[in-house]
C-alpha positions in Angstrom: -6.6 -6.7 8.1 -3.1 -6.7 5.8 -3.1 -6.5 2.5 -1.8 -8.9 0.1 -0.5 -8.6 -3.7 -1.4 -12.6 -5.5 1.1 -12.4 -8.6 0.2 -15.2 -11.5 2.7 -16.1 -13.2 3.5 -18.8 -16.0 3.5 -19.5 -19.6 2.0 -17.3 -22.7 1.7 -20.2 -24.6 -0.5 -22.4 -22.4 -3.2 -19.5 -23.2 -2.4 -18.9 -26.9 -2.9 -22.6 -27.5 -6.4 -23.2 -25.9 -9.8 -23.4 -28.1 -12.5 -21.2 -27.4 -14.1 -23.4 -25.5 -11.6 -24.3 -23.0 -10.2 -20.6 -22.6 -13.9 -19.4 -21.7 -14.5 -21.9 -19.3 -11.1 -21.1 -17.6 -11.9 -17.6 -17.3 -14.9 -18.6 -16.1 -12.8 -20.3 -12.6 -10.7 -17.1 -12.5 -14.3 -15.0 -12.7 -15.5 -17.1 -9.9 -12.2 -16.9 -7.7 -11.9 -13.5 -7.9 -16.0 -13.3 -7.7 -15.8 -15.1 -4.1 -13.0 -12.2 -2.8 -15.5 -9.7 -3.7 -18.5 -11.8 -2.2 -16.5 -12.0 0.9 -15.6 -8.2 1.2 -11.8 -9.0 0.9 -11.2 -8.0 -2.5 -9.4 -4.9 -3.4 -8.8 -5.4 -6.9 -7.4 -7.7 -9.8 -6.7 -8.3 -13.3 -5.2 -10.2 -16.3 -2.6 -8.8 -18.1 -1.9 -8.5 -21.4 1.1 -11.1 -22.5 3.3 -7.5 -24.5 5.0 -6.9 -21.5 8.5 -5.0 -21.2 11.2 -4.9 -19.0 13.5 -2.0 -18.1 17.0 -1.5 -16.4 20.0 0.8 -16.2 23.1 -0.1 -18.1 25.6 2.5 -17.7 23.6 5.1 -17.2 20.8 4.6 -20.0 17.3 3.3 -19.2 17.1 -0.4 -21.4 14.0 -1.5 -22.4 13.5 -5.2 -23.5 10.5 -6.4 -24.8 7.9 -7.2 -25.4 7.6 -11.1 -24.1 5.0 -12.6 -25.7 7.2 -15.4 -26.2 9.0 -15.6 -23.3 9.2 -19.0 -21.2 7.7 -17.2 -18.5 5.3 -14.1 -17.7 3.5 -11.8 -15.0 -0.1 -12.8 -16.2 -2.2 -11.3 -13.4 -2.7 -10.3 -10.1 -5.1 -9.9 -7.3 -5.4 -7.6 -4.3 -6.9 -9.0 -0.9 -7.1 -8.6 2.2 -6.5 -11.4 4.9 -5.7 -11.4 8.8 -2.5 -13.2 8.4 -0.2 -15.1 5.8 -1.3 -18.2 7.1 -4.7 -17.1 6.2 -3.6 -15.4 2.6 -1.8 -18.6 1.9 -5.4 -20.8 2.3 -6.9 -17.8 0.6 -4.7 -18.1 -2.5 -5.0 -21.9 -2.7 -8.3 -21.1 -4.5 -6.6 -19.6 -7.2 -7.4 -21.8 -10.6 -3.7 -20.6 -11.8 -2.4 -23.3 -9.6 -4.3 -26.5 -12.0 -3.5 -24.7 -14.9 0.3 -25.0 -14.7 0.8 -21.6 -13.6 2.5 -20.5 -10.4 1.8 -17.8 -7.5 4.1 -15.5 -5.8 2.2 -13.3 -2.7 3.9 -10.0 -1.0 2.4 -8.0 1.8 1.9 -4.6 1.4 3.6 -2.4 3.5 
């Protein structure tokens, strides 16, 4: 089996601008993705992360840091860790990812 990194990616606003209700029962479909992994033995590991993020580069010698993004256009918000036999099949694995209704978007890498 080959390991594969699921990167979620969209906007912070989508999230800060749900009620209570909605944002629970959202979580609830990325508990119950990520829940089916695990139930399948294919999970290796995955979480949200926090929308505070920062970015860093060299410019001339000197480490930049930019950040945090909370309001950026566009943000890493998670990932998950599986296992599949093949990108064909890590591709109809990550199709089950509730990111994809939400307006979000997925980006998948093989480990090496």
């Amino acid at each position: 089996m080959k390991e594969y990194i699921l990167l979620r990616k969209g906007k912070n606003t989508f999230w800060s601008n749900l009620n209570q209700d909605d944002h629970t029962k959202i979580i609830e479909e990325f508990s119950s993705f990520v829940s089916s992994l695990d139930h399948q033995g294919i999970l290796k590991e995955g979480y949200s992360l926090k929308h505070d993020g920062v970015q860093m580069r060299m410019d001339n010698q000197k480490v930049v840091t930019d950040g945090p993004f909370s309001e950026a256009k566009e943000a890493m918000l998670g990932y998950v860790v599986f296992e599949a036999e093949n990108l064909e099949k890590a591709k109809i694995i990550a199709q089950g990812c509730p990111a994809l209704k939400y307006g979000e978007y997925l980006e998948m890498y093989e480990r090496q």
